[in-house]
DRENROBA-932347 format. One record per residue (C-alpha): residue in one letter; residue number from 0; x, y, z. Coordinates in steps of 0.5 Angstrom, whole numbers, plus 500, padded with zeros to 3 digits. Example, Ala and Ser with C-alpha at 12.3 -4.5 7.8 and 13.67 -1.06 7.14 Angstrom:
+-----+-----+-----+-----+-----+
: res :   n :  xx :  yy :  zz :
+-----+-----+-----+-----+-----+
:   A :   0 : 525 : 491 : 516 :
:   S :   1 : 527 : 498 : 514 :
+-----+-----+-----+-----+-----+
# end
This chain:
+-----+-----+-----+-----+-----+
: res :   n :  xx :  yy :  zz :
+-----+-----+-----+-----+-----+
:   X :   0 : 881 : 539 : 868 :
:   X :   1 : 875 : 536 : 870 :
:   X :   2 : 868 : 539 : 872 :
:   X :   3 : 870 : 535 : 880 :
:   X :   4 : 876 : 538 : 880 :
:   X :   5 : 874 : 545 : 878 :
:   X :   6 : 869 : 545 : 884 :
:   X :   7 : 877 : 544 : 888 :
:   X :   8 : 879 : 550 : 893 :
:   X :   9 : 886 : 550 : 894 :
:   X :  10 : 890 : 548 : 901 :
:   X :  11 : 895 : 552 : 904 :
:   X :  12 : 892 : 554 : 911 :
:   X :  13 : 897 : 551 : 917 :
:   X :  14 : 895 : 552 : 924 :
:   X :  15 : 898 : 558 : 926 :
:   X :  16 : 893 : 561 : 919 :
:   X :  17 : 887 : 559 : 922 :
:   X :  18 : 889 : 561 : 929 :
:   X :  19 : 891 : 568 : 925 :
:   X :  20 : 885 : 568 : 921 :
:   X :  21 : 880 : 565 : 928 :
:   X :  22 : 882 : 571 : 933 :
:   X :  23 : 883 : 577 : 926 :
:   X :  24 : 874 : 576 : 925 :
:   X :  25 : 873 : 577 : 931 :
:   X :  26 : 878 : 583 : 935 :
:   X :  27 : 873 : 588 : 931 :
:   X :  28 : 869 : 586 : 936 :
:   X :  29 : 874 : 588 : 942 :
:   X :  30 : 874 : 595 : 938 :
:   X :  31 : 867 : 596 : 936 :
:   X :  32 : 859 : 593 : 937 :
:   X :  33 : 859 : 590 : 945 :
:   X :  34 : 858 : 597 : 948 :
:   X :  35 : 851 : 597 : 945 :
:   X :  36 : 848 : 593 : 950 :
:   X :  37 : 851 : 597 : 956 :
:   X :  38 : 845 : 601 : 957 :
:   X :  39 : 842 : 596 : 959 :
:   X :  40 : 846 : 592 : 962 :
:   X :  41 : 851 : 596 : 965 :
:   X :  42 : 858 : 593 : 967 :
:   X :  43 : 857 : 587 : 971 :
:   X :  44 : 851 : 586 : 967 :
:   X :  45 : 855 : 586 : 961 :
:   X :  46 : 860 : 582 : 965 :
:   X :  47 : 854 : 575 : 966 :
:   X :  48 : 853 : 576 : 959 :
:   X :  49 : 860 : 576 : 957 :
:   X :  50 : 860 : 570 : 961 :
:   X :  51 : 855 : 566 : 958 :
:   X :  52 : 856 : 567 : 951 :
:   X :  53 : 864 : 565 : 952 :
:   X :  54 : 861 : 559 : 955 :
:   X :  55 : 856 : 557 : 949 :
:   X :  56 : 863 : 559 : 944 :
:   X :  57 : 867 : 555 : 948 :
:   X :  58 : 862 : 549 : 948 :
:   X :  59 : 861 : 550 : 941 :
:   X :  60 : 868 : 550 : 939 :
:   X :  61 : 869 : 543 : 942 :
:   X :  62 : 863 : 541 : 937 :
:   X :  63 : 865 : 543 : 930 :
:   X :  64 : 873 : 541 : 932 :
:   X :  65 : 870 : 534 : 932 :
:   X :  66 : 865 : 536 : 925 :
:   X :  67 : 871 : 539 : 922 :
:   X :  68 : 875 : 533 : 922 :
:   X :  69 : 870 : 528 : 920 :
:   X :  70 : 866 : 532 : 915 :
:   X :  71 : 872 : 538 : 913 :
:   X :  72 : 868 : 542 : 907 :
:   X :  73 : 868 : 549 : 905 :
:   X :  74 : 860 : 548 : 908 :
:   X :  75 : 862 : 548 : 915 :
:   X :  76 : 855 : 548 : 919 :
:   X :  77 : 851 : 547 : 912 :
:   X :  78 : 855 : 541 : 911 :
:   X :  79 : 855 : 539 : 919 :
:   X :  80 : 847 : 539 : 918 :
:   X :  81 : 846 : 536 : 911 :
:   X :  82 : 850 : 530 : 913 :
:   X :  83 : 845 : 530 : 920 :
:   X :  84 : 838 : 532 : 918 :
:   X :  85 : 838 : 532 : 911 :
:   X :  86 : 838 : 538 : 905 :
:   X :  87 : 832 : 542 : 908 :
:   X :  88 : 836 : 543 : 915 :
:   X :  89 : 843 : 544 : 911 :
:   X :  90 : 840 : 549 : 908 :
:   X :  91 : 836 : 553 : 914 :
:   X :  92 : 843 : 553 : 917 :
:   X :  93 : 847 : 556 : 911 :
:   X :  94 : 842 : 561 : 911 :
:   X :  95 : 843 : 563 : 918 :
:   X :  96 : 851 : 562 : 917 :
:   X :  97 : 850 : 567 : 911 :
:   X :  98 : 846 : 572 : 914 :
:   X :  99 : 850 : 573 : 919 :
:   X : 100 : 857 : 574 : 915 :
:   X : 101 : 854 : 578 : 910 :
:   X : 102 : 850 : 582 : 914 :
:   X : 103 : 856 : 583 : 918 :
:   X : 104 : 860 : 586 : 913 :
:   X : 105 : 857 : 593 : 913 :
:   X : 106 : 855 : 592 : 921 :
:   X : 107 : 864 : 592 : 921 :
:   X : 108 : 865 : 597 : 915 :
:   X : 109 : 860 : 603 : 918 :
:   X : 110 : 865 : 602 : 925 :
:   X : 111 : 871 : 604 : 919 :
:   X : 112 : 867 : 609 : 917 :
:   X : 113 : 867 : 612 : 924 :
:   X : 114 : 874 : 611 : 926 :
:   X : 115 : 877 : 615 : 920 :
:   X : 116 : 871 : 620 : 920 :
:   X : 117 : 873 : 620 : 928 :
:   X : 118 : 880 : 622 : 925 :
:   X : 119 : 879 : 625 : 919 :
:   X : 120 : 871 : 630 : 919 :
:   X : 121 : 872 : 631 : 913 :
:   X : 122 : 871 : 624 : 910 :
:   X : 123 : 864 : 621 : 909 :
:   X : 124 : 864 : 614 : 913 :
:   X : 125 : 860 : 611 : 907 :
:   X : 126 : 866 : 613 : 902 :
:   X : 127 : 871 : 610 : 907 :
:   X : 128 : 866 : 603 : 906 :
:   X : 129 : 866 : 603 : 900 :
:   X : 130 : 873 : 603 : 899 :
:   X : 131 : 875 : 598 : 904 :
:   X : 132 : 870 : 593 : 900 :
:   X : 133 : 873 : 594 : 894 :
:   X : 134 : 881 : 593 : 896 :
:   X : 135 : 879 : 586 : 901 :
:   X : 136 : 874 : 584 : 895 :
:   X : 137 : 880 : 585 : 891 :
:   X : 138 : 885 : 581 : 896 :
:   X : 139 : 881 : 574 : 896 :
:   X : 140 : 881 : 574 : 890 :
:   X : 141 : 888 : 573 : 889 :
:   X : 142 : 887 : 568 : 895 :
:   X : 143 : 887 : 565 : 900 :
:   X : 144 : 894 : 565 : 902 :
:   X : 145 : 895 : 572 : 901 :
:   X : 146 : 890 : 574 : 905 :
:   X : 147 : 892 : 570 : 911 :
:   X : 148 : 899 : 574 : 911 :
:   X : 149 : 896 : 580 : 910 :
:   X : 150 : 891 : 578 : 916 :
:   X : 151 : 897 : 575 : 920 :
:   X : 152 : 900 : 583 : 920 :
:   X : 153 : 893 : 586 : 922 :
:   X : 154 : 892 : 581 : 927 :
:   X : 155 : 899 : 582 : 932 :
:   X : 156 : 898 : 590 : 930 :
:   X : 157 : 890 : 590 : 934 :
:   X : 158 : 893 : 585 : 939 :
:   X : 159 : 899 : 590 : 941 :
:   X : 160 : 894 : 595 : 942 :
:   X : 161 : 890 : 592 : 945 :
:   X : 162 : 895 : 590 : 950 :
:   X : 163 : 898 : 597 : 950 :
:   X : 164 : 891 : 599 : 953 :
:   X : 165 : 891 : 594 : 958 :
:   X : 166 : 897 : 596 : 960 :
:   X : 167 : 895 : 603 : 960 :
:   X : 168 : 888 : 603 : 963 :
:   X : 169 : 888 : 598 : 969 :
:   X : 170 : 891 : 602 : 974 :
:   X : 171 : 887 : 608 : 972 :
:   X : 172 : 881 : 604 : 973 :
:   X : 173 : 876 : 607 : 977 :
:   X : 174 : 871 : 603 : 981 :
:   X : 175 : 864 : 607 : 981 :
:   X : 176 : 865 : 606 : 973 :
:   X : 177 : 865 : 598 : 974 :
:   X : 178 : 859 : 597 : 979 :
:   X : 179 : 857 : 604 : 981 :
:   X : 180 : 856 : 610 : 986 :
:   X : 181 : 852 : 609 : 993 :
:   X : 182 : 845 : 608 : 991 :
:   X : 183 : 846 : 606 : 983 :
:   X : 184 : 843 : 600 : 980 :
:   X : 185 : 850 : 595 : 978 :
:   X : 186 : 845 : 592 : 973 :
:   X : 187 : 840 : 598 : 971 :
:   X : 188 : 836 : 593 : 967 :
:   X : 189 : 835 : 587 : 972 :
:   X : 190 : 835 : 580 : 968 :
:   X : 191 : 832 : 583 : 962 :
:   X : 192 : 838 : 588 : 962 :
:   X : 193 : 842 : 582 : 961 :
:   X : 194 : 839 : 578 : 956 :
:   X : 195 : 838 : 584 : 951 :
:   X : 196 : 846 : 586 : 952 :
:   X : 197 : 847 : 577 : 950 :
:   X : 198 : 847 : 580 : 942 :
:   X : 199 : 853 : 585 : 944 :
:   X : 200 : 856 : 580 : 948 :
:   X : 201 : 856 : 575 : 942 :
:   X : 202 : 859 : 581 : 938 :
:   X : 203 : 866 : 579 : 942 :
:   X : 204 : 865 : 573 : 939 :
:   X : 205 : 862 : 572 : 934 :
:   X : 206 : 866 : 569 : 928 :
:   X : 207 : 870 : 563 : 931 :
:   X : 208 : 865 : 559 : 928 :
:   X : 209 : 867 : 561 : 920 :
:   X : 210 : 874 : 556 : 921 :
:   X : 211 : 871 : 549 : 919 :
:   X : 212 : 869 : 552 : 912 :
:   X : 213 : 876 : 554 : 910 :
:   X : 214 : 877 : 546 : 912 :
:   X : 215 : 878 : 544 : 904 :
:   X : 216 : 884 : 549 : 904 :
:   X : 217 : 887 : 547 : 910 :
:   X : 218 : 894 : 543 : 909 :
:   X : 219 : 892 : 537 : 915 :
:   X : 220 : 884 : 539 : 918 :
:   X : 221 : 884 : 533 : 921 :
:   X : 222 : 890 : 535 : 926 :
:   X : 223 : 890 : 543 : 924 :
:   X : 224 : 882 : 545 : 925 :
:   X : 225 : 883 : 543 : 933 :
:   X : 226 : 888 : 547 : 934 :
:   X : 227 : 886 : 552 : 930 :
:   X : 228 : 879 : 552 : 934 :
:   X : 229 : 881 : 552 : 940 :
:   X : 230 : 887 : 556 : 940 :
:   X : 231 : 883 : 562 : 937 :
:   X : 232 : 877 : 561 : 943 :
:   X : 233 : 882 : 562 : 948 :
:   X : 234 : 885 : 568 : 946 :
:   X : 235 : 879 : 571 : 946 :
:   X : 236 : 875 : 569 : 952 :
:   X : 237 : 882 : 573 : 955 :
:   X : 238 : 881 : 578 : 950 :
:   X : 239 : 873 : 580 : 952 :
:   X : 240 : 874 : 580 : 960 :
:   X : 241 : 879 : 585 : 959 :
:   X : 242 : 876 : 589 : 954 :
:   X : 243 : 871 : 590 : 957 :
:   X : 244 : 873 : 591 : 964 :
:   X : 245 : 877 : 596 : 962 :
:   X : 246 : 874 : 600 : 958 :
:   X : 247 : 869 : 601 : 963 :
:   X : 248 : 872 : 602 : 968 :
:   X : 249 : 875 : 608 : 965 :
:   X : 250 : 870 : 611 : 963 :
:   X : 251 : 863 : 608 : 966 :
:   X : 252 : 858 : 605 : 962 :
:   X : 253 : 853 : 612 : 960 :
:   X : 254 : 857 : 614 : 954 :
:   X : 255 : 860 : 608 : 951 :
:   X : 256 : 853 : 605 : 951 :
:   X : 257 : 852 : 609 : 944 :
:   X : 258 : 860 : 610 : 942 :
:   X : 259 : 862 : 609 : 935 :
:   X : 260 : 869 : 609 : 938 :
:   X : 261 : 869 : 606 : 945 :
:   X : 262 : 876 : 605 : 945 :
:   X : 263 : 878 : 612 : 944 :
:   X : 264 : 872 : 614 : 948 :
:   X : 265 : 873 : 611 : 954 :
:   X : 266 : 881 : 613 : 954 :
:   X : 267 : 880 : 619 : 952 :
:   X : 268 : 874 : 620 : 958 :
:   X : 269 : 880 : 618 : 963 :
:   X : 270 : 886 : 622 : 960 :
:   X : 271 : 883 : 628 : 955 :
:   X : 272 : 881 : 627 : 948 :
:   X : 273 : 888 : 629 : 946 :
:   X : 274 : 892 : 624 : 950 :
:   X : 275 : 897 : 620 : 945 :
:   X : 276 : 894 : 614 : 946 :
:   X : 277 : 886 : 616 : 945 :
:   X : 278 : 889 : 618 : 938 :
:   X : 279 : 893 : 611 : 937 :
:   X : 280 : 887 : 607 : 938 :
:   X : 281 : 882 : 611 : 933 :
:   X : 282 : 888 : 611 : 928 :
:   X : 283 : 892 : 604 : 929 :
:   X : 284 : 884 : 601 : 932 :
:   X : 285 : 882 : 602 : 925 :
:   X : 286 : 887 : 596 : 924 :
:   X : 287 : 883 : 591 : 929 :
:   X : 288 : 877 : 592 : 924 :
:   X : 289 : 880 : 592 : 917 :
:   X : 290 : 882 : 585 : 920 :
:   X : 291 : 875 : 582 : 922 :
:   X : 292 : 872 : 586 : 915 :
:   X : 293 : 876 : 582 : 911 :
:   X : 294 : 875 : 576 : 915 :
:   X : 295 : 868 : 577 : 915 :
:   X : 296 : 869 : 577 : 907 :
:   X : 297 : 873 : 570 : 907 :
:   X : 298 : 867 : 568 : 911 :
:   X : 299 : 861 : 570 : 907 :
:   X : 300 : 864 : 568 : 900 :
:   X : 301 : 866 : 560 : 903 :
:   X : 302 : 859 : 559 : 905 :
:   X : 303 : 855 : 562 : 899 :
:   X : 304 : 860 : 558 : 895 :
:   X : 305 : 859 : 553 : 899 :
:   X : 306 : 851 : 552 : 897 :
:   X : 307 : 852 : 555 : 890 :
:   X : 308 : 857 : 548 : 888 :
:   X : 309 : 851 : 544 : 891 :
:   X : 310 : 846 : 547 : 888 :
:   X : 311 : 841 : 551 : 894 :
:   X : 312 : 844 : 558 : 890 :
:   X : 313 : 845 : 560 : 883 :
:   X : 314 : 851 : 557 : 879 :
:   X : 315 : 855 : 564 : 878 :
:   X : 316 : 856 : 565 : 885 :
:   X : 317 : 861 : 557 : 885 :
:   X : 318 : 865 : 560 : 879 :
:   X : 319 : 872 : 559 : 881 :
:   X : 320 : 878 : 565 : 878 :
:   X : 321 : 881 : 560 : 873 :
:   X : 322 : 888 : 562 : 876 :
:   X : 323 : 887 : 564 : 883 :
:   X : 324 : 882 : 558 : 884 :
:   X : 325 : 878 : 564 : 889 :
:   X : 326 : 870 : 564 : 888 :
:   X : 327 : 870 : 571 : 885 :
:   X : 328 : 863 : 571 : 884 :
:   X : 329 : 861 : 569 : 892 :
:   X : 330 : 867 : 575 : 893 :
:   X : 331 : 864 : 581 : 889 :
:   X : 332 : 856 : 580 : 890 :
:   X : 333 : 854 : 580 : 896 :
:   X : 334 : 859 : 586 : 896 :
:   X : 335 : 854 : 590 : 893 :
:   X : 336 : 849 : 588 : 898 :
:   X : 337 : 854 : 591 : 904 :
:   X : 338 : 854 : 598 : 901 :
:   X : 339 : 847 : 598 : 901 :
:   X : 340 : 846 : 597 : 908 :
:   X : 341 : 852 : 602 : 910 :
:   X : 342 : 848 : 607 : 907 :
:   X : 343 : 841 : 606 : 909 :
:   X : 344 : 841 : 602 : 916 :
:   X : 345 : 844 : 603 : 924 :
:   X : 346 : 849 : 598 : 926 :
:   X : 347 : 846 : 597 : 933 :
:   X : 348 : 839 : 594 : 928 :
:   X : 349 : 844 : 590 : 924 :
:   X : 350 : 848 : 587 : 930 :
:   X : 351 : 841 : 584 : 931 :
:   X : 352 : 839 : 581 : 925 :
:   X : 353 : 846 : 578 : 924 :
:   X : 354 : 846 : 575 : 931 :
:   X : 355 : 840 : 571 : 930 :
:   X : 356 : 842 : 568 : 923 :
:   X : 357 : 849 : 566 : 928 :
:   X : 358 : 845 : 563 : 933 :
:   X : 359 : 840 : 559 : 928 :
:   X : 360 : 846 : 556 : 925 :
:   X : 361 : 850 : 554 : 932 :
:   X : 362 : 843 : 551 : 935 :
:   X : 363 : 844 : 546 : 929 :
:   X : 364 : 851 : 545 : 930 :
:   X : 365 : 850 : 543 : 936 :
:   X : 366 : 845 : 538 : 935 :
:   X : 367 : 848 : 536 : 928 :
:   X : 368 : 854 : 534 : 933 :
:   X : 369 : 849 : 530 : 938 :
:   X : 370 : 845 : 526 : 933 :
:   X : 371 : 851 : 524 : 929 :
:   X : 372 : 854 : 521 : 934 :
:   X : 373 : 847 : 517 : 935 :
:   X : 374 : 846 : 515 : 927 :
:   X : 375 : 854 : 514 : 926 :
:   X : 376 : 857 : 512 : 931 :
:   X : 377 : 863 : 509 : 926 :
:   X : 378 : 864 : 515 : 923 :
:   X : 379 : 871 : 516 : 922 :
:   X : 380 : 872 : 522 : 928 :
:   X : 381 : 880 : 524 : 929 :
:   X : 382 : 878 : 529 : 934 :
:   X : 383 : 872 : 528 : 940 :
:   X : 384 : 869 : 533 : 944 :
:   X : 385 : 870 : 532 : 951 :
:   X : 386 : 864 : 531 : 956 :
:   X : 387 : 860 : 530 : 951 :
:   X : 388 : 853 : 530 : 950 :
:   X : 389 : 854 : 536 : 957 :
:   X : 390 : 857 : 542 : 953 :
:   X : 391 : 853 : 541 : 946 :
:   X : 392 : 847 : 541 : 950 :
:   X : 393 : 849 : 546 : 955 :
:   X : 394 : 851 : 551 : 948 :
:   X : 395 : 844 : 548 : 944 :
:   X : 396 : 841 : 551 : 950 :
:   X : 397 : 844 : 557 : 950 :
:   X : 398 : 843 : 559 : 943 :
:   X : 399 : 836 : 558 : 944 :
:   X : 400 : 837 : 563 : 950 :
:   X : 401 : 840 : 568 : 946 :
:   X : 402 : 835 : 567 : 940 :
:   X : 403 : 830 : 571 : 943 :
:   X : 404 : 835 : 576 : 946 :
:   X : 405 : 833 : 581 : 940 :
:   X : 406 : 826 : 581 : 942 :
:   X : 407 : 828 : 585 : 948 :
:   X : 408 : 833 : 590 : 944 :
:   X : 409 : 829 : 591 : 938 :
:   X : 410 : 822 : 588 : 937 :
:   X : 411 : 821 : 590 : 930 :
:   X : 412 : 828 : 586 : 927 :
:   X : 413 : 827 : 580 : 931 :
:   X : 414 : 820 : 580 : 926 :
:   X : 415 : 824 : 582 : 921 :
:   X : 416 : 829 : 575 : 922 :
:   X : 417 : 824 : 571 : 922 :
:   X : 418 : 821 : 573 : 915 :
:   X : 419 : 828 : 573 : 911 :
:   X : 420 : 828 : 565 : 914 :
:   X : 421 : 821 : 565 : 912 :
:   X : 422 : 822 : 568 : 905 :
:   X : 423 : 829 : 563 : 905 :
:   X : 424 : 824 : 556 : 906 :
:   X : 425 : 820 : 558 : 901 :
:   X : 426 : 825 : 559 : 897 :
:   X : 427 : 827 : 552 : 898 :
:   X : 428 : 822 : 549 : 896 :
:   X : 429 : 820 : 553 : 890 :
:   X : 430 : 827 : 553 : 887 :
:   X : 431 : 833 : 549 : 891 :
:   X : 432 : 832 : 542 : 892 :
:   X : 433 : 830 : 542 : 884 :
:   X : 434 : 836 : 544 : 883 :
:   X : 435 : 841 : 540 : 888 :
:   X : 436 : 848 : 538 : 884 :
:   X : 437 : 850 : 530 : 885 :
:   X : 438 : 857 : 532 : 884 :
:   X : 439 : 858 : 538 : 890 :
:   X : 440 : 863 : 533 : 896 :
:   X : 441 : 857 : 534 : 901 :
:   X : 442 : 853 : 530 : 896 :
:   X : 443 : 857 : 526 : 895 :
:   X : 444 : 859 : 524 : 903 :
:   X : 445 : 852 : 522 : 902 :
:   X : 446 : 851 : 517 : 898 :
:   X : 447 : 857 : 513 : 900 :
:   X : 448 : 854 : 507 : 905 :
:   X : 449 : 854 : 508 : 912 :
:   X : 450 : 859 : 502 : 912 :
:   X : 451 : 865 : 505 : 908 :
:   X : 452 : 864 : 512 : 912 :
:   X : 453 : 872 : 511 : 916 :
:   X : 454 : 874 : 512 : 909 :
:   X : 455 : 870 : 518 : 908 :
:   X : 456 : 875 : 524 : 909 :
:   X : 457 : 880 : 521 : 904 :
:   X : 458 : 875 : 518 : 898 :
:   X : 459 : 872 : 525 : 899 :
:   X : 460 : 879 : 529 : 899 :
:   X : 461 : 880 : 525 : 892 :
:   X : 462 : 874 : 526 : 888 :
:   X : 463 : 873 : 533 : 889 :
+-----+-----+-----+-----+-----+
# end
C-alpha cells in the first residue's frame, strides 16, 4: 500500500449518519451547560441570546454546506481556510477547531460525572470521566461506522426524553419563572447580561460545525454533506427553544443558573426530587451526554489528524490503525489531556475557553466561504449558500460579537485564550511551517492550477 493511500480514511457515513452524529454532539447541550449564563441573563435574556447564536449557527450552516462539497477533507475549517488565506490562517483555524473539541471533551465529561454522582453519591465524578474516555477512546478506534450505530441509538434515546419532557412540563409551566414577578427585572443584567450568557447560548449549539471533517468518510459528500448539515441545525434550532423554555418555566432561572443537572433540577422543582421523571432524566439524561462526549472525541481526533498529515503537528498523531484505518494516536492522546482539566478546572471556566477557539474558527469559515467566492469564482461548488454574501457576513459579525463575550463572564479565561493563541503562532513559525507535508490532500488542492480546480474533488479523492 503506498504512503498516499495510507494517509486514506474510510467512507461509509449516508446522510442519516451525519444528521445522527450532527444532533448526538450537540443534545449534551440541552442536558447540560447553557443554564451557566442565566444568572445573568434570566429567560428572555437567554432567550435573545439563544436566538442570535441560532442565527449565526444557521447562516454558517449554509457556508460550510457549500465548502464541505468543494474542499470535502478530513480538515474541514482548517482546509476551508488554508485553501482562502494560506497555511498560517489554516493553522490559526485548526487551532481554534482543536481547542474547542478537546477543551470540550472534559466540560461534557465533568457533567457525567455529575449525573451519575446525582444517582449514585458514592461514585467520584472524576472516576465516572475517566471511564467514559477510555470505553469511547476504544469504540473510535474501532471505526467510525461502528460509532455511528452506537450513536444512532444514544441520539433517539436523549431525543425521546427530551420530548417526554416537553410533553410533561409544558402545561406545568409557570409564567412568573419565565418573565418574573411584579417589580422583577426580565433580564437582570441588561445588554451586558445578554452578551455574557452568548457562550451558554452557543453551548445549544455548538459542534454542528465538526460534520465537514468527516467528509473523507462520507459515501457522496457532495449530495450527502448538505442534508446532513442543514438537517442537523433545524433540529436543534427547535430543540434549544424548548429546552430552555421549559426548563425554566418550571422552576425559574436562580437555581438552574448553577445546576449541574438542570434538567432533573427544574423537574423535580415543579414536581418533587422524587417524581418518576426527575429520576429518568438524571439516569436516562446521562444518555444525552454520552453522545455529544463521543461526538466531541470523533471531533478532536479528525482535526489533530488533520493537521498532523499536513505537517502542523507531530507525525504520531496521523498514524492510522493498520486494520481499522481510525487515527488512533489523535484518539488516545488528547485523551490524556481531558483527565487532567476534569480534575483540576470548573466547566463554567472551560465552556469559555472552548468557545472562544469555536468562534475563532467560525470568523474564518465565513470569511474563508466569501473570499473564495471572490479568488475562484469556478471553482467546482455542487451546493451554494442562498443570500450570499448577506448570511456569512451577518454570522461573521456575530462571531466577532460573541468573541469578547467572555470578557464579561470571566476576564481572566478571556486572557488565557488569548496566550494559547499566542503560544499557537509561535509555535508555527518556530516549528510548523518547516515542517508541512506535500503530500496531505489540502496541499495537494493547492498545487493544482486554478484553471483545473472543477476537476478538484474527484483528482483529490483519487490520490490520496
Amino acid at each position: 500500500m503506498s504512503d498516499k493511500k495510507n494517509l486514506e480514511l474510510k467512507r461509509t457515513l449516508t446522510p442519516f449518519n451525519l444528521w445522527v452524529i450532527g444532533v448526538g454532539i450537540v443534545i449534551s447541550g440541552n442536558f447540560f451547560g447553557w443554564n451557566f449564563g442565566l444568572s445573568s441573563s434570566g429567560y428572555v435574556g437567554m432567550l435573545i441570546a439563544v436566538a442570535i447564536m441560532g442565527v449565526m449557527y444557521a447562516f454558517m450552516s449554509f457556508g460550510i454546506s457549500e465548502l464541505s462539497t468543494a474542499l470535502p477533507f478530513a480538515g474541514g475549517p482548517y482546509s476551508f481556510a488554508r485553501r482562502a488565506m494560506g497555511p498560517f490562517v489554516g493553522f490559526v483555524t485548526g487551532i481554534g477547531v482543536m481547542l474547542q473539541y478537546v477543551i470540550a471533551a472534559p466540560v461534557v465529561a465533568i457533567g457525567i460525572g455529575a449525573y451519575i454522582n446525582f444517582l449514585f453519591p458514592a461514585v467520584n465524578p472524576i472516576v465516572s470521566a475517566a471511564v467514559m474516555y477510555v470505553f469511547f477512546m476504544a469504540v473510535h478506534i474501532l471505526g467510525v461506522k461502528e460509532y455511528a450505530r452506537l450513536e444512532a441509538v444514544l441520539v433517539f434515546i436523549a431525543l425521546a426524553l427530551l420530548v417526554l419532557m416537553y410533553f410533561v412540563g409544558l402545561p406545568q409551566i409557570k409564567v412568573e419563572n419565565l418573565f418574573g414577578s411584579q417589580g422583577q427585572s426580565m433580564i437582570p443584567g441588561g445588554i451586558k447580561g445578554i452578551w455574557a450568557a452568548l457562550p451558554f447560548a452557543m453551548w445549544l449549539f455548538l459542534a454542528i460545525e465538526m460534520l465537514p471533517m468527516l467528509s473523507e468518510e462520507t459515501r457522496d459528500p457532495k449530495k450527502d454533506m448538505p442534508k446532513g448539515i442543514l438537517s442537523g441545525m433545524f433540529t436543534l434550532i427547535i430543540l434549544s427553544v424548548l429546552t430552555t423554555t421549559v426548563a425554566i418555566g418550571l422552576s425559574g432561572y436562580d437555581q438552574l443558573s448553577t445546576a449541574d443537572d438542570p434538567l432533573p433540577a427544574a423537574i423535580a422543582a415543579a414536581f418533587g426530587g422524587t417524581y418518576w421523571l426527575a429520576q429518568l432524566l438524571a439516569s436516562v439524561g446521562l444518555v444525552g451526554l454520552i453522545a455529544s462526549f463521543s461526538g466531541v472525541i470523533l471531533a478532536y481526533s479528525r482535526q489533530i489528524f488533520s493537521l498532523s498529515r499536513a505537517g502542523y503537528l507531530p507525525a504520531i498523531f496521523s498514524k492510522l490503525h493498520p486494520k481499522r484505518r481510525t487515527p488512533y494516536m489523535a484518539i488516545i492522546l488528547p485523551g490524556f489531556i481531558g483527565l487532567v482539566l476534569v480534575a483540576f478546572f470548573n466547566p463554567d471556566d472551560l465552556i469559555l475557553i472552548a468557545t472562544f477557539g469555536a468562534l475563532i474558527s467560525y470568523i474564518s469559515v465565513n470569511l474563508s466561504l466569501i473570499i473564495l467566492r471572490k479568488k475562484e469564482p469556478d471553482l467546482h461548488r455542487p451546493y451554494k449558500s442562498p443570500m450570499y454574501p448577506f448570511m456569512p457576513i451577518v454570522s461573521m459579525v456575530l462571531a466577532c460579537i460573541a468573541l469578547f463575550a467572555s470578557f464579561f463572564a470571566n476576564l481572566t479565561f478571556f486572557w488565557v485564550s488569548i496566550a494559547v493563541f499566542g503560544v499557537a503562532i509561535l509555535y508555527y513559525f518556530i516549528w510548523a511551517r518547516h515542517n508541512i507535508n506535500a503530500d496531505a490532500p489540502e496541499e495537494q488542492f493547492m498545487q493544482i492550477d486554478e484553471n483545473d480546480v472543477h476537476i478538484l474533488p474527484e483528482v483529490v479523492k483519487e490520490s490520496i
